[in-house]
N, C-alpha and C positions, 0 to 999 in steps of 0.2 A: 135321611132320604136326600139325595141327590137331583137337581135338575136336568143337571147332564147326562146322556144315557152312558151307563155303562159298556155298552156292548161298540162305542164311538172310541172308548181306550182301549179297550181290546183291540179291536181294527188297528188303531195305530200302531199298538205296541209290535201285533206279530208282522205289519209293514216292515218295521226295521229288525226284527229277526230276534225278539223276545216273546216265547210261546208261553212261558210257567210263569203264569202272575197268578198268584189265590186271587181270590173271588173278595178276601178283607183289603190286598191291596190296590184293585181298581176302584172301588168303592173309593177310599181313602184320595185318590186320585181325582176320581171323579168331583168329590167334595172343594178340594184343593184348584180345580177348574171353576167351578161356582166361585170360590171366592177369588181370582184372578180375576175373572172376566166381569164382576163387580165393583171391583178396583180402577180396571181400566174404565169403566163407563161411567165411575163416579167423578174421576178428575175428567173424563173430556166434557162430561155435563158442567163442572167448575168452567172451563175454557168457552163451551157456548154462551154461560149466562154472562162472564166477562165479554162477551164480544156482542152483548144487546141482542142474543139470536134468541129464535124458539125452536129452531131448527136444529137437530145435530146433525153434523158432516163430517165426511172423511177425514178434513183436516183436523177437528176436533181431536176423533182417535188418534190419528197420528200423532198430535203436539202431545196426549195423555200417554203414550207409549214413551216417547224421547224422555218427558218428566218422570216414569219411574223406568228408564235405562233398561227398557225393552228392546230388544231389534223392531225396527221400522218395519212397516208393510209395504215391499215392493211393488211399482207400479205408477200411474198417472190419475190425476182426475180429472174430469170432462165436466161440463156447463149441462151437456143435452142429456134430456133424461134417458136413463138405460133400461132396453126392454129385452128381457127374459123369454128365453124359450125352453118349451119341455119336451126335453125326451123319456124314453120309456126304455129303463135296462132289463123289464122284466116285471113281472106282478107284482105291484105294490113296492115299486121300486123307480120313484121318477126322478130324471137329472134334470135339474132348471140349470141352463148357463146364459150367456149376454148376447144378444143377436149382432154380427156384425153387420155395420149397412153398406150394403152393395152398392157401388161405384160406378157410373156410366162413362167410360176411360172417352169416350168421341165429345161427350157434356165438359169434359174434363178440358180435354184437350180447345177445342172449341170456345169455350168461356173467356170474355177476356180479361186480359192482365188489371191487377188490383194498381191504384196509384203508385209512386214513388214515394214516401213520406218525404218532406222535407226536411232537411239538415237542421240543425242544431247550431245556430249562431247566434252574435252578442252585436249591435250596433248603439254606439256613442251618439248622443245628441247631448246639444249646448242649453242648459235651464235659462244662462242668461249668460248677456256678451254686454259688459260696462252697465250692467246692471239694466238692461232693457231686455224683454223676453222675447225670444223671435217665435213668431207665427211660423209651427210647425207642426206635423199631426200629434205627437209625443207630446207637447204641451196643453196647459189648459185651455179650452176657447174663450171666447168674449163671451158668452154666457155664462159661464164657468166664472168669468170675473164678476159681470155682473150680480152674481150671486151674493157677490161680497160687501155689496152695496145695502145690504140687511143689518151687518154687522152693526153694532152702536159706534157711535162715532162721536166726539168732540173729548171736553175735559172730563166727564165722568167715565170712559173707556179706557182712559192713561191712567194710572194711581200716580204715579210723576208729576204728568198735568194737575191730575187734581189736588194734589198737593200744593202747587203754588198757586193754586188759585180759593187754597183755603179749605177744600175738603177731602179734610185727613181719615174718614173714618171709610172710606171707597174700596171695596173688595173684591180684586179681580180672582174668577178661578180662572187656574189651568185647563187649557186645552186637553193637553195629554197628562196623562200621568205618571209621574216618574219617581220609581221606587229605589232608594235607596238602602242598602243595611244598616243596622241599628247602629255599628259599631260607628259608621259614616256620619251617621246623624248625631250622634255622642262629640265627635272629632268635630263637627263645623259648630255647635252649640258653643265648647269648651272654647275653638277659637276665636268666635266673635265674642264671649266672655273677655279672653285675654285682651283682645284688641281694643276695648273700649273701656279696660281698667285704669283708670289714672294713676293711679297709689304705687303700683307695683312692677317698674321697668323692665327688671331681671323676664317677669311672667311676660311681659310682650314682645321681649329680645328671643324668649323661648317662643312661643307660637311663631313669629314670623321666621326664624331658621327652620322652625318642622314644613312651615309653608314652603319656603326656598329647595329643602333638600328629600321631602319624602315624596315617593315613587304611590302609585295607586291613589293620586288624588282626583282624578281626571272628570269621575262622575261627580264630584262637590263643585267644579269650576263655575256651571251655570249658578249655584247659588251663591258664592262667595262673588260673582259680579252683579246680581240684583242686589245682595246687600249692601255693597259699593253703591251703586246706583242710587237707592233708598236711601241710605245715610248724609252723600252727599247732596240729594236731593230738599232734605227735611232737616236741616242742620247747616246750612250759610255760614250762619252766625256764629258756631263752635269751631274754633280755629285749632283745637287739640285733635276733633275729631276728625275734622279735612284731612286733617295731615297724617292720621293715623290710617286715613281709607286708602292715603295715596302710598303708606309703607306698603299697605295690602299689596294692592295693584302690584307694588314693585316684586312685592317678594311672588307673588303667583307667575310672573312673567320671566322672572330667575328661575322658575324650576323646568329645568332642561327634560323631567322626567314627564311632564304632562304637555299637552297640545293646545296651545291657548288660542292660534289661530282664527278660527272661528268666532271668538267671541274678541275680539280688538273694535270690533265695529262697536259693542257694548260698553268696551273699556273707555272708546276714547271723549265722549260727553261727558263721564267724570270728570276727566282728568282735566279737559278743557275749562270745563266749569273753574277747577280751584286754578286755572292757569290766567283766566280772564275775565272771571268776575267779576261782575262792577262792585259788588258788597258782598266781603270777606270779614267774618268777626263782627263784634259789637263792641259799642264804648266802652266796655271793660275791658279790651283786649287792646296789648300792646300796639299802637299807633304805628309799629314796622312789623308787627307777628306774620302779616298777611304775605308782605315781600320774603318771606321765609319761605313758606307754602307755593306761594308762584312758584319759587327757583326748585321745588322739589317737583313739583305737575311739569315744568320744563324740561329737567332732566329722564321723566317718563315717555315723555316726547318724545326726545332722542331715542330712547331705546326703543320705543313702538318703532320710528324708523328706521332704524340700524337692522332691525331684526323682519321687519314683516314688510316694508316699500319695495322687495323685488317681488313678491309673490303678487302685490297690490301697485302697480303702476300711478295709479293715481292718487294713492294715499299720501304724498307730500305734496303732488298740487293742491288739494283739499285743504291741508292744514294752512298751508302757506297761505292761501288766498282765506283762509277766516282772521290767520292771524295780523294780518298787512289791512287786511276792511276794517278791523277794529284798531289800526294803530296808527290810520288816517283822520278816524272820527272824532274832531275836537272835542264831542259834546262827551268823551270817556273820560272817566277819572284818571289821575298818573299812574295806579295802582294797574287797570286796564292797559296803558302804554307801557308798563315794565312789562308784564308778564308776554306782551304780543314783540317785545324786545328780545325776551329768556328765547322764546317759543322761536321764531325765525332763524337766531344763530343754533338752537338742537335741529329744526328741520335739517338746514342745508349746509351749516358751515358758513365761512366765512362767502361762498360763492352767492347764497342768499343775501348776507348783508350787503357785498358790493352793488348786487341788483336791484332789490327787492328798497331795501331802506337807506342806502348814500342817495340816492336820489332825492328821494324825498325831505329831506336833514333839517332842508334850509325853509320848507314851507312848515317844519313842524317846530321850529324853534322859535317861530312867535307863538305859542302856544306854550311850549317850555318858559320863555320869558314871564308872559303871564302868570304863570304859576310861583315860578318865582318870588312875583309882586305882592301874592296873597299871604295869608296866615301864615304860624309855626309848622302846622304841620302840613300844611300843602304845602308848603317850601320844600320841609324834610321830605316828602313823598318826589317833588319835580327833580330833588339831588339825589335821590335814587334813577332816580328814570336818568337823569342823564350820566350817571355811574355807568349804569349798564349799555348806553350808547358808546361811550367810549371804551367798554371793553369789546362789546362785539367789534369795534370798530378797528380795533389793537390785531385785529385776525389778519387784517387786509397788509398790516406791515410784512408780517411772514413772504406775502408770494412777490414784493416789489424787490426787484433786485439790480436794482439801478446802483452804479456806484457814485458815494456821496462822502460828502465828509461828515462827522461827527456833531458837527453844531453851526450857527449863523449869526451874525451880531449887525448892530449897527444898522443900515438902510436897507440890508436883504431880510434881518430879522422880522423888521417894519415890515416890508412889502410881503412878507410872508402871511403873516397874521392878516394883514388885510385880504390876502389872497384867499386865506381857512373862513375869514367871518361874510365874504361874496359868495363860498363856495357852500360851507357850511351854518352859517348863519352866525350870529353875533353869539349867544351865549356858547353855544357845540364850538366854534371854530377859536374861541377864546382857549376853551377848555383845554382842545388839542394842544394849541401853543404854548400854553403853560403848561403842557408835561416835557417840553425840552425836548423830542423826538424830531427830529426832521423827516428822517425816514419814515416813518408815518406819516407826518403831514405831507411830502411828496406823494407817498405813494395816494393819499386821498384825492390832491390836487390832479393828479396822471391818471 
């Protein structure tokens, strides 16, 4: 038994010009219609229930016809609901079709014009200009800031802070959260594994080259510079591991394949720290290990500027002016005046040292003196510190280009020396003249 009438395929069939169908093959037909038209409304019911409806729509059937490679049903859908009209072809023969709605052409005309939508454009505003935010509608208001005045705030809100102030077990969440894949999270485990192996060079010669040369690190960067951070935050005193945070650093800032930009601001409190520390290592460690470690945070220095003070204008006045505050400050150890020594000649060059620290030579060499005077190892520490004054200071011969002779004896020698220890102080301006250079001491003198 059939739902469909038979007498509906007859009709079609003699439309296109087939009269002799038996009476088994419409049937058979008819059947084949049921189970079609069952098909179809089983997948568009699939299609409604995926689309959270209770309602089936036209576009239902339609997307059920495309998925089993039906021809589509031609035509449009409408929003407004459509109202049927019956006609009558005959007894017991009614046509329902779609009322069309008549149109008042003068209501038409008449009516007025709908808006213009507006265009599709992109306008640029500034978040912040020298890190100050301008008052503008696109930014947040003073409410908006105010809001932020909820936040927790002192040394239990920094894990850094509270770290030096003793409370190590302080657990900051994250704001957002940020998923990385396993394989990623596998990779940054295994590296900071290697990185903090002692035993095993070869294992940290490897990690740090996969650091330097593999491409698709870019999502691990925020983490490998909190672990920077953490490490040398909670660790002073381990001078193996300073100095392995600061290969880190190096090698992520060598990979030409990721963008470090962004996080330099993160970077450079590390590196500052093992640059200018007043207390590097503990008594167990090498009484010169520390001046090791400076001259490697120094040389990171350099590169931070080489590579990122055009984008950042004022990223070497900044460093400049922390490293010159602390290399003025008597009350700092030698250790702190080497490394604000390293740091001044990586910022600028020798154009820094002319400026920034010949000037000052002769007020900090009773200071040098002093140190002098004390212990073994303050000694050894102030013969460092004044090591590195006279090489930075070695810079300035390169640009004098006065012509001289090769050496001076006798009453000019004399008057010379006297001239380096007025100019430079008694210990620094000693030091120069006993390296036999005049052209250095001239060019110091000019």
């Amino acid at each position: 038994m059939s739902v469909w009438n038979p007498d509906n395929v007859r009709d079609v069939a003699e439309s296109v010009g087939i009269s002799a169908l038996s009476d088994d093959v419409i049937l058979n037909l008819s059947r084949d219609i049921d189970y079609r038209i069952a098909q179809v409304l089983e997948e568009a019911l699939k299609f409604m229930r995926h689309g959270k409806r209770n309602l089936l729509g036209t576009q239902d059937v339609a997307q059920a016809l495309r998925a089993l490679d039906v021809e589509p049903l031609y035509g449009y859908e409408t929003t407004r609901p459509l109202k049927f009209g019956e006609a009558s072809l005959g007894p017991g023969q009614p046509l329902f079709y779609v009322e069309d709605e008549e149109l008042d052409f003068e209501k038409l005309i008449n009516a007025p014009l709908p808006k213009v939508p507006r265009e599709i454009s992109f306008t640029a505003h500034w978040l912040a200009v020298e890190g100050v935010q301008p008052s503008i509608p696109q930014n947040p208001t003073t409410a908006d800031l105010r809001s932020q005045d909820l936040i927790p705030k002192g040394p239990g809100a920094n894990p850094y802070l509270a770290a030096l102030n003793g409370s190590e077990t302080v657990t900051v969440k994250p704001l957002v959260k940020h998923i990385i894949s396993k394989e990623l999270q596998q990779y940054f485990e295994r590296i900071c594994d290697a990185v903090l192996d002692e035993e095993s060079d070869e294992y940290r010669a490897a990690a740090f080259g996969s650091l330097r040369t593999d491409p698709g690190l870019h999502g691990l960067v925020p983490y490998f510079v909190q672990f920077i951070a953490e490490k040398v935050t909670h660790n002073l005193k381990n001078i193996f591991l300073l100095t392995q945070m600061m290969h880190l650093a190096s090698a992520l800032l060598d990979n030409e394949s990721i963008y470090v930009h962004p996080y330099i601001a993160s970077i450079i409190p590390s590196v500052l720290t093992c640059l200018i520390g007043r207390k590097l290592g503990n008594n167990n460690s090498a009484p010169t290990a520390h001046f090791t470690l400076r001259e490697l945070a120094a040389s990171l220095i350099g590169v931070i500027c080489r590579k990122y003070s055009k984008a950042s204008h004022t990223l070497k006045p900044r460093l400049a002016r922390t490293c010159l505050k602390h290399f003025l400050d008597p009350n700092k150890p030698s250790g702190v005046h080497y490394g604000c020594i390293l740091g001044l000649q990586a910022i600028g060059g020798s154009e820094t040292i002319r400026v920034l620290v010949l000037p000052n030579l002769k007020a900090y060499d009773g200071v040098l003196k002093d140190n002098m005077l004390e212990d073994v190892s303050r000694r050894i520490e102030a013969e460092f510190v004044l090591g590195a004054i006279v090489k930075s200071l070695m810079t300035l011969e390169e640009d004098y280009h006065a012509n001289m002779t090769n050496g001076s004896s006798g009453d000019g020698g004399l008057e010379l020396r006297n001239k380096l220890m007025d100019t430079l102080g008694e210990v620094i301006g000693a030091k120069i003249f006993e390296l036999g250079r005049p052209r250095l001491s001239y060019a110091l003198l000019h």
